[in-house]
N, C-alpha and C positions, 0 to 999 in steps of 0.2 A: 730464496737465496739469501746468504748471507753474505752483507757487503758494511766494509768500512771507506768513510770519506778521511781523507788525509789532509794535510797541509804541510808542507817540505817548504821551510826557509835556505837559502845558500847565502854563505855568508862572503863577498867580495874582497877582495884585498883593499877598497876604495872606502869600506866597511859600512858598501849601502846593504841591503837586506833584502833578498829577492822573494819572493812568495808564488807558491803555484798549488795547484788543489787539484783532486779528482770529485765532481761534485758527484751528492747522491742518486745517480741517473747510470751508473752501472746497469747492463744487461748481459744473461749469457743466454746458452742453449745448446740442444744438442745435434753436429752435425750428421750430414748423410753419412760419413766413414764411422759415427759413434765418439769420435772426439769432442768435446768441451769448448766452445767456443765465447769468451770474455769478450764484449764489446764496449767503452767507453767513452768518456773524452778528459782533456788535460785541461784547464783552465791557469791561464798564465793571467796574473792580479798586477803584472807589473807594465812599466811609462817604456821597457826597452826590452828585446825579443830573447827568449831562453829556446834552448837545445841540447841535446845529446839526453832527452829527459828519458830516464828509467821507471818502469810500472812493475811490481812485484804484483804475481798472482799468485795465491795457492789455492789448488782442488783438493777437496774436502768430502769427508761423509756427510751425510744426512746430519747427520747433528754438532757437526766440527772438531771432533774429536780423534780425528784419524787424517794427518797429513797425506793425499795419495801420489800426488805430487806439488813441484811448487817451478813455477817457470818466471822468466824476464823478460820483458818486451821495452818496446818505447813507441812512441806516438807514429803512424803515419807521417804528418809534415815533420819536416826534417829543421823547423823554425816554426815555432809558435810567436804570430806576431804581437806586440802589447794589446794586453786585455781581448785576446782571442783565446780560440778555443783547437783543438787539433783532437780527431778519434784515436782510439787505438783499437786494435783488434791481436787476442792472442788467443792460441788454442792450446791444449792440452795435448803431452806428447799421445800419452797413451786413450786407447777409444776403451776407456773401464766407466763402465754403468752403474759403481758405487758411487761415481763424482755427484753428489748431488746438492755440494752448498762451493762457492765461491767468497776468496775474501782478494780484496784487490787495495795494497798500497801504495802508494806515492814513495817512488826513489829520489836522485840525486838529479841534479840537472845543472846547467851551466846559462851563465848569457851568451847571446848568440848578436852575429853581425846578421842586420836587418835584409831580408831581398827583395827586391824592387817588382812589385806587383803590373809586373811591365805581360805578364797574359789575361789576354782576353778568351774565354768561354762563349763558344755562339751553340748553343744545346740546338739538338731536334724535340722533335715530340719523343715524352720518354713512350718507348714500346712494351705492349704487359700483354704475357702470355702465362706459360709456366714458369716464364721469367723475367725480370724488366731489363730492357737493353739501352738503353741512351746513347744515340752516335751525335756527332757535331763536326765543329771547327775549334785548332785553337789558332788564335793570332799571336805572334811574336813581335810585341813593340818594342823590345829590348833591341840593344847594339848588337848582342852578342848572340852567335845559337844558342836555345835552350836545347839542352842534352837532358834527356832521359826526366822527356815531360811526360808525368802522371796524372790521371785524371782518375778524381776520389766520387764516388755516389753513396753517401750518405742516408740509409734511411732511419728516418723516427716515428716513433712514436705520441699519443695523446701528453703524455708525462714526460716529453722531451729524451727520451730515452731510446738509443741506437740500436736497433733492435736488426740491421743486417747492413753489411757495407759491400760495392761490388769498386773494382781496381782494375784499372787496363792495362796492357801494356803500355811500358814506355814507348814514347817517339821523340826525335828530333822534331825542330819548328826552326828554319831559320832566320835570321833577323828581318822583320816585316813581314813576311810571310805565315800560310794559312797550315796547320796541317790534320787531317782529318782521323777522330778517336773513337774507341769503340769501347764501352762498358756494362758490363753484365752484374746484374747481381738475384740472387735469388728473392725468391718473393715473399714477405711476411704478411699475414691478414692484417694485424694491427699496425702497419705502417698508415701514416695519414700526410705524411710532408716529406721532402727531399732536400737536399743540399747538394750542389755538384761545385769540386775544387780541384783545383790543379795547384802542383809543382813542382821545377825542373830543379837540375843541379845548381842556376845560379837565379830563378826568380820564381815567383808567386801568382797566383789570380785571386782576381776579391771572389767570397763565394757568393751562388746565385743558389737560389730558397723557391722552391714551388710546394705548392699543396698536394698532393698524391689522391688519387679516386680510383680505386681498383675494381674495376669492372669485373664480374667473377666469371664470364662466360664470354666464350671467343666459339666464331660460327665458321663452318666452313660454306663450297656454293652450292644453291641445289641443285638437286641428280633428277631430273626426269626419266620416268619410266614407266612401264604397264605396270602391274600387278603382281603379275613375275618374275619383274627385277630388269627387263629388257629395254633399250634407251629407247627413244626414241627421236627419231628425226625432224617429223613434224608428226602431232599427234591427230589421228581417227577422229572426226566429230561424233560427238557418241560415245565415246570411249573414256572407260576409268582413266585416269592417271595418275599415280605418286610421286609427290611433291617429297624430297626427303635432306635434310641438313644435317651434317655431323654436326654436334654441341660438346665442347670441353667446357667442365669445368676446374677452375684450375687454382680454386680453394678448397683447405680440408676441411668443409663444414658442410652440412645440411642445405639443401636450398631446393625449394619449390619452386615451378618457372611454367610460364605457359610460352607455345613457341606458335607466334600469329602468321598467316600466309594472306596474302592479300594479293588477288591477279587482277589486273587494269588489263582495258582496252588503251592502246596510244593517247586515243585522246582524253584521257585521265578519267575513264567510267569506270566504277571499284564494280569487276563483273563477280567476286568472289570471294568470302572472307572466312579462314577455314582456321581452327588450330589444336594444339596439341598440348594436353599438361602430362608433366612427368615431376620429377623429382630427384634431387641429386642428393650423394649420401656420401661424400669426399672427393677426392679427386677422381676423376672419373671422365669418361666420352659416350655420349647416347645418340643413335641417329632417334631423329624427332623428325614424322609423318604427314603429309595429311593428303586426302584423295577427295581430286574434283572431276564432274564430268564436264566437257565443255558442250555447247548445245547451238553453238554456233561457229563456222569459221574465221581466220581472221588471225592480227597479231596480237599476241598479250604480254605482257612481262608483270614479275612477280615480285613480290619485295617481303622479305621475311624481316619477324621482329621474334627479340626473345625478353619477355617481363617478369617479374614478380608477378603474385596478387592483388596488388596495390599500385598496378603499371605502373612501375618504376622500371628502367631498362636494365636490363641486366650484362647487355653489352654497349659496344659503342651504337651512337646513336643511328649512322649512316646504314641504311636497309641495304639487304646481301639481293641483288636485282639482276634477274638469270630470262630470258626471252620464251616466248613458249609460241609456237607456232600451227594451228587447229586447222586442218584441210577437212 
């Protein structure tokens, strides 16, 4: 991709000198509708807050020489506070598959009256599926309602670089009160870190920065059954049974995985240790097998894992633990 970094002075009537920058941390891509998606951030270098900032994009051919389109955007926060940072995110009207260079400038911008960082962010654990979702709380320490409070999920990259942004809807929060948000945003491999931000028509939140670990496989619970596919109640001593877990994965890459089963007597005796290797080839869902006989009666429960070759877990670490009952 081809990207320029900018520097846009505005000159005051007070005839101070404002300065703000797009640093060299541009990202785009290509969405699911085929449109071009520019992702950024604004870097405001000044002691007092700017706004109304303008970001020129133009899509471009493969080698810059054919304007295909050219759009305008402006940051996300609606106030960049001094010596902060605000994304932006713009897309390309049209979904044309010659867009294949980007060139992103810095427009006009103005000072702005500062808003009082009076929200608080109380996050959950972010959720990662095929998608990462992040619900919480906001708190409102402001006098006043905040109106048409947004909450921004931020992700990056190794090279600081915003590589996909997800946005909630707005909510009201009224003064001292809590109120409850929800944000999506799709999933990118090279994400490694997060930022989550809010804010409303008349204040801010400071933002809050975690580390990102994307587990690339999500398990569902096992299905007991004969051999034939038939449940079972309590199972036959003596008898086959198949142990069986759906497995998504829910990156587009390659990955090898062994899927371990492990049945215990209650009182923590490992009666069984069985597993399964397959291999995933993109995005994809495989049930993953394995068949034990029991040889005694009694209760058992199971606890699946799914690794690498190098057990490393490939999901979360808590085991999927489903009862099995041997007459």
């Amino acid at each position: 991709m081809l990207f320029t970094t900018n520097i846009v002075w505005a000159d005051l009537p007070s005839s101070t000198s404002l300065k703000a920058e797009i640093p060299q941390t541009t990202y785009s891509y290509k969405a699911s509708n085929g449109t071009t998606v520019v992702l950024g951030e604004v870097q405001n270098d000044n002691d007092v807050p700017i706004g109304k900032v303008v970001v020129y994009v133009k899509f471009m051919n493969s080698d810059g020489t054919n304007i295909i389109e050219s759009k305008t955007g402006t940051t996300l926060l609606q106030v960049i506070p001094p010596h902060g940072t605000s994304p932006f995110m713009i897309y390309s009207t049209q979904a044309d598959p010659s867009i294949a260079t980007v060139q992103v400038n810095m427009g006009p911008f103005d000072s702005a009256s500062a808003k009082q960082q009076a929200l608080n962010i109380s996050p959950d654990l972010l959720q990662v599926s095929d998608k990462l979702v992040l619900s919480g709380n906001v708190h409102n320490n402001g006098v006043q309602k905040s109106l048409n409070t947004t909450v921004y999920l931020v992700l990056y990259d190794v090279f600081h670089r915003i590589v996909r942004i997800g946005v909630s809807d707005p909510i009201n929060v009224d003064s001292g009160k809590d109120s409850q948000f929800n944000v999506t945003s799709d999933l990118d491999p090279k994400a490694i870190s997060y930022v989550v931000v809010a804010e409303s028509d008349a204040y801010q939140s400071k933002s809050i920065q975690n580390s990102l670990k994307v587990l690339p496989v999500t398990k569902g619970d096992v299905i007991i059954t004969n051999l034939n596919g038939t449940s079972y109640s309590a199972v036959p001593i003596n008898s086959t049974v198949k142990m069986t877990s759906k497995l998504n994965h829910i990156l587009n890459s390659t990955q090898p995985f062994v899927y371990y089963i492990q049945v215990k007597k209650f009182n923590g005796q490992v009666e069984f240790i069985g597993k399964y290797e397959g291999i995933f080839l993109g995005l994809e869902s495989q049930n993953a097998s394995v068949n034990w006989t029991p040889n005694s009666p009694g209760s058992y429960f199971v606890e699946t894992y799914v690794w690498d070759y190098d057990d490393v877990p490939l999901e979360k670490s808590e085991p999927k633990i489903s009862i099995i009952l041997v007459k």
